[in-house]
C-alpha positions in Angstrom: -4.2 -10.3 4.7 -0.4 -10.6 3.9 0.9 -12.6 1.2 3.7 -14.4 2.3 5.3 -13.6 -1.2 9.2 -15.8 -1.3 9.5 -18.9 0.6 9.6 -18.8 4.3 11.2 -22.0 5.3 13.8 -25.1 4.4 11.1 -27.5 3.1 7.9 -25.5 2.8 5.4 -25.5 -0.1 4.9 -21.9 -0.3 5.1 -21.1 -4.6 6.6 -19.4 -7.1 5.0 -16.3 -6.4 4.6 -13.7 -9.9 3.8 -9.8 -10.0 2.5 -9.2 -13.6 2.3 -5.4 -14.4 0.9 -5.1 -17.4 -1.9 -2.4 -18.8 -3.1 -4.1 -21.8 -5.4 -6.9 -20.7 -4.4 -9.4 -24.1 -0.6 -9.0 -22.8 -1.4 -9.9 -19.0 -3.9 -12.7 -20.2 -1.0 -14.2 -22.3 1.5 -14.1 -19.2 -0.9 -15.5 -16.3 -2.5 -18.0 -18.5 1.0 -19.3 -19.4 0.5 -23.4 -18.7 3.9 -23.2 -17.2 2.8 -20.3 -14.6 0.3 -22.5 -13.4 2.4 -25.8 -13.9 4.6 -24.3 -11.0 1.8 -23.8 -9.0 2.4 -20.1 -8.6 0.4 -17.6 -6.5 0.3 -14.7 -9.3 -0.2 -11.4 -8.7 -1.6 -9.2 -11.4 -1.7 -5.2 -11.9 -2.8 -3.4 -14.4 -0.6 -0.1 -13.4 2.1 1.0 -10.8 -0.1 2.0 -8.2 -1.8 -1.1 -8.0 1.3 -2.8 -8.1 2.2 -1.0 -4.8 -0.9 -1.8 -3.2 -0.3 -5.6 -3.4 3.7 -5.0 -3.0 2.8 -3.6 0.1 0.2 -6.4 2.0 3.6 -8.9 1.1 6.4 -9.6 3.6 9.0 -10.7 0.9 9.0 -9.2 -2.7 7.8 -11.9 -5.3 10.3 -14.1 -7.1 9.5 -13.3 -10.7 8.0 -9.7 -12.0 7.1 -9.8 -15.5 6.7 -5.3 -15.6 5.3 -3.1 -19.0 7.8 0.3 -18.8 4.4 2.3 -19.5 1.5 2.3 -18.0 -0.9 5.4 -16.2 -0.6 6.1 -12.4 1.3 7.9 -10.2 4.1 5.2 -9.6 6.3 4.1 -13.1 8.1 1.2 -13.7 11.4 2.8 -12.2 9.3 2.8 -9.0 8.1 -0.3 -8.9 11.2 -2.0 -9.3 12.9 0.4 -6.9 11.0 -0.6 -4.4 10.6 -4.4 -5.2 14.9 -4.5 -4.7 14.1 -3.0 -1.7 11.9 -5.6 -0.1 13.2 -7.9 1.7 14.1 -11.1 -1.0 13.7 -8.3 -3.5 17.7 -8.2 -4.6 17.1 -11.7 -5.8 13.8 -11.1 -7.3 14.0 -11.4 -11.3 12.7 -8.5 -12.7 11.8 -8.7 -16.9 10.8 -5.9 -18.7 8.5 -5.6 -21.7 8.2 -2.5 -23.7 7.1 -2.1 -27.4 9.5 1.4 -27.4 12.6 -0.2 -25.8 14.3 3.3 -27.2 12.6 5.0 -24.0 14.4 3.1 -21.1 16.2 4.5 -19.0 19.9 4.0 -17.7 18.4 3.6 -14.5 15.8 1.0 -15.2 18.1 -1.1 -17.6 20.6 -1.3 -14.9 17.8 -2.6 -12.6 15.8 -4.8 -15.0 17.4 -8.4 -15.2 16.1 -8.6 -18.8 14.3 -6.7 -21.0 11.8 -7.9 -24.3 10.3 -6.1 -26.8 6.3 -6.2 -26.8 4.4 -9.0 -26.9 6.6 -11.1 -24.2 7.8 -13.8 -26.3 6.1 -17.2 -24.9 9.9 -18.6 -24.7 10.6 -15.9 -22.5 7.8 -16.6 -20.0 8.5 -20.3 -20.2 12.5 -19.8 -19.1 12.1 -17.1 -16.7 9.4 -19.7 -14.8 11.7 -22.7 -15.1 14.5 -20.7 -14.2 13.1 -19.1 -11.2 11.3 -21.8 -10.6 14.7 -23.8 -9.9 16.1 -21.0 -8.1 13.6 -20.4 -5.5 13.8 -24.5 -4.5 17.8 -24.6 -3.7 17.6 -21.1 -1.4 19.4 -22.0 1.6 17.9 -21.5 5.0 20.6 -19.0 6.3 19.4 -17.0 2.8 16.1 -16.8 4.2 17.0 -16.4 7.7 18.6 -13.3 6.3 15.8 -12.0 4.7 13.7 -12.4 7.8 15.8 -10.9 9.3 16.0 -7.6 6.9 12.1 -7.9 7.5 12.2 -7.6 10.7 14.1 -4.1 10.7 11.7 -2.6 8.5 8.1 -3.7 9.9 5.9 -2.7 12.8 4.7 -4.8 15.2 1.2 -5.7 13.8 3.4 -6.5 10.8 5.9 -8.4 13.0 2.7 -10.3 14.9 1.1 -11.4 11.6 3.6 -12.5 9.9 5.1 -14.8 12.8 1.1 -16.2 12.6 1.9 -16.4 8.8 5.1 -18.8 9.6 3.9 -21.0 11.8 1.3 -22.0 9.6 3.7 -22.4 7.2 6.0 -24.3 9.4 3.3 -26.8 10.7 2.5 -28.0 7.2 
């Protein structure tokens, strides 16, 4: 099934969706169990390494609102990739993107420039905490033309099962 990932409509209830790509279990435990993760009602999406991150990217029509993403972890797909690709979902240029690493001497040029913020290891639980409230905020005063546009970007990039099931996906949403 696809995850409907951002909010589709003016109005509708669809949450604060949040991909967590961590590989130590204690670190991912600490970030989905956050009381203000679930306070927002969000639909979270965990991963324990970039390949599973794609798998879930991919069954979503909108890239999540928040990604909380470790710089290392094993697969075939890094960090870089997973961000890459995230910015280039639709919704994904707003998507706030926070990396953790415990060797912030390793990052890149390429991932800082596409990070939004970056931690050292554990995420600070003041971190977590403002990244929710702020995205939390910014996801609730999108304007409809925004997400017209993103729709719209979707659109252009989908086939038409894709298309089909996710105009099945916005009706429901709509209805509500």
């Amino acid at each position: 099934p696809l995850n409907t990932g951002s909010s589709l409509g003016e109005g509708t209830k669809a949450p604060l969706t949040v991909l967590v790509l961590e590989d130590e279990p204690d670190i991912r435990d600490l970030i989905t169990t956050s009381s203000l993760i679930g306070a927002a009602d969000a639909n979270i999406i965990e991963a324990e390494n970039g390949d599973k991150a794609f798998e879930e990217l991919q069954k979503m029509l909108f890239a999540p609102h928040l990604v909380f993403l470790d710089l290392h972890f094993s697969g075939k797909k890094s960090a870089f990739d997973v961000a890459q690709y995230i910015r280039n979902m639709p919704g994904g240029k707003d998507t706030r993107i926070i990396i953790a690493t415990g060797t912030p001497d390793k990052l890149t040029e390429d991932l800082t420039a596409i990070a939004d913020d970056i931690h050292g290891k554990p995420f600070p639980l003041n971190a977590i905490t403002s990244a929710v409230k702020e995205t939390d905020r910014r996801i609730k005063g999108l304007s409809l033309g925004h997400k017209k546009k993103n729709l719209s970007a979707f659109s252009q990039t989908r086939g038409p099962k894709e298309l089909e099931a996710a105009a099945k996906v916005i009706l429901q949403v709509l209805d509500e």
